[in-house]
VOLUM-474054 format. One record per residue: residue in three letters; z, x, y of N, C-alpha, C in turn. Coordinates in pm, whole numbers, padded with zeros to 5 digits, always signed. Each point is the difference from the previous one (the first is absolute). Example, Ala and Ser with C-alpha at 12.3 -4.5 7.8 and 13.67 -1.06 7.14 Angstrom:
REM VOLUM-474054
ALA+00780+01319-00569+00000-00089+00119+00000+00090+00120
SER-00072-00035+00105+00006+00082+00119+00073-00077+00109
END
This chain:
REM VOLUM-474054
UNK+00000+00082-00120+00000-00082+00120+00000+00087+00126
UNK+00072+00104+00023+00019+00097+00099-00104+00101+00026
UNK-00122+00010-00109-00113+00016+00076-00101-00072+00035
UNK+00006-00116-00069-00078-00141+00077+00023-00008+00151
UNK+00079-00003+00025+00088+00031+00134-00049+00055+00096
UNK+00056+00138-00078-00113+00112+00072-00140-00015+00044
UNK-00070-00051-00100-00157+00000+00049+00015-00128+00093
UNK+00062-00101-00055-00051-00123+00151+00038+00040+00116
UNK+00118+00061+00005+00045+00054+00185-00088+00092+00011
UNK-00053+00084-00109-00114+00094+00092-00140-00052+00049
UNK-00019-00081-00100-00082-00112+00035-00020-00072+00156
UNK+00135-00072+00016-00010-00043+00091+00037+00100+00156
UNK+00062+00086-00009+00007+00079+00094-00177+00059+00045
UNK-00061+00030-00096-00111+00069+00037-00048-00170+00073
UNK-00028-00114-00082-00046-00122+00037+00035+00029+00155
UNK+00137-00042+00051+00033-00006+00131-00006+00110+00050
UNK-00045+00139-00037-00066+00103+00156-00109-00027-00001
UNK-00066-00058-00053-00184-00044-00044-00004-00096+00142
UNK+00096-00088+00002-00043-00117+00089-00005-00123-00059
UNK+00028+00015-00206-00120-00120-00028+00088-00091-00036
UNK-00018-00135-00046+00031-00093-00019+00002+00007-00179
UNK+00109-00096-00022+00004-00014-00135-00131-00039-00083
UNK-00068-00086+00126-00172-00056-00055-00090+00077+00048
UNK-00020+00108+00070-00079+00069-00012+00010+00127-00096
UNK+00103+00064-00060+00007+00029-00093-00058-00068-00159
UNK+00073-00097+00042-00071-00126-00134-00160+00016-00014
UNK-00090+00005+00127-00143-00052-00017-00025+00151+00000
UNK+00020+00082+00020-00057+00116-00024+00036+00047-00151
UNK+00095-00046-00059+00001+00026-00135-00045-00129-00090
UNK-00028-00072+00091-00061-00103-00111+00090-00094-00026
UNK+00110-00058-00001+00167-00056-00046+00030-00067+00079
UNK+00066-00112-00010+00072-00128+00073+00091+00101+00052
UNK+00021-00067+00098+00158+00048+00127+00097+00011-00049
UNK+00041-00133-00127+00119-00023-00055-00026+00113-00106
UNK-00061+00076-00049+00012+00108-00065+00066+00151+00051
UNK-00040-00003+00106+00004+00098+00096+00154-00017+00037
UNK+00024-00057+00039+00175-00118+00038+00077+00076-00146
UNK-00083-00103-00097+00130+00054-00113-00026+00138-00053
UNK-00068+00087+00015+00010+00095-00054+00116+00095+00142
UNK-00015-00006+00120+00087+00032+00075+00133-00047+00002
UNK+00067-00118-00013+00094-00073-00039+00079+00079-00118
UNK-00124+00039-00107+00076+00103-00094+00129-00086-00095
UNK-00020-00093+00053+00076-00123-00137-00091-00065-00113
UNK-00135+00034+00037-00063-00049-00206-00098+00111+00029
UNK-00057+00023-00120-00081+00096-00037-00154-00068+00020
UNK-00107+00107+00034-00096-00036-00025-00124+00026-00094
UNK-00127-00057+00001-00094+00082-00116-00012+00133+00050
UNK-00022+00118-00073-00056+00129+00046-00140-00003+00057
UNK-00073-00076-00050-00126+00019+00101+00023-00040+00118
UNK+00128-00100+00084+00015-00033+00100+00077+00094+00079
UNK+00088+00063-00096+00027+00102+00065-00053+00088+00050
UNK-00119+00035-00061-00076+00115+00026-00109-00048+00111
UNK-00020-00124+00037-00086-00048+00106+00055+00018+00105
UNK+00141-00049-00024+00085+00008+00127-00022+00175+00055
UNK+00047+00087-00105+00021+00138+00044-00137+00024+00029
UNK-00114-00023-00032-00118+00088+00029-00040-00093+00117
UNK+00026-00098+00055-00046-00080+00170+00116+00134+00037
UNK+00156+00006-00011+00044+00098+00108-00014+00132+00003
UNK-00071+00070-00112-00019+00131-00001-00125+00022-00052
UNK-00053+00105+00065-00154-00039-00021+00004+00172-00100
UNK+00017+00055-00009+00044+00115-00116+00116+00078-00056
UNK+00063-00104-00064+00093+00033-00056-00070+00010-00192
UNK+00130+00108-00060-00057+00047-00070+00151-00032-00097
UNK-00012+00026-00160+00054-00004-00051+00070+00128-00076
UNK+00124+00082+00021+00045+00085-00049+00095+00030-00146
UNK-00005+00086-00064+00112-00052-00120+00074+00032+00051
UNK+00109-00091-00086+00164-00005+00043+00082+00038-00108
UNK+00082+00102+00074+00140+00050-00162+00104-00107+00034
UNK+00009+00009-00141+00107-00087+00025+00154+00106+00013
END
């Protein structure tokens, strides 16, 4: 749960220095508002491809690194 977290506040922090709106995030990734909402809200989970719409409308090259555990 505590890195779900993590990614929606980073999420939405980048969202709000952007300028953008919960729905313009939405239409640039393709996704209802209320998706965008609950995945920031960070109280239910969402599909991974929505996740990944969401992240690729706010970051236009981000990359995937391995992680140790």
């Amino acid at each position: 749960m505590e890195r779900r977290k993590q990614l929606s506040d980073k999420a939405k922090r980048t969202r709000l220095r952007m300028g953008w709106t919960q729905g313009e995030v939405a239409e640039r990734a393709g996704i209802s508002q209320q998706c965008v909402a609950k995945f920031e809200s960070s109280a239910a989970g969402i599909r991974l491809d929505s996740f990944l719409a969401i992240w690729d409308a706010l970051y236009d090259d981000w990359t995937i690194t391995e992680w140790s555990k």
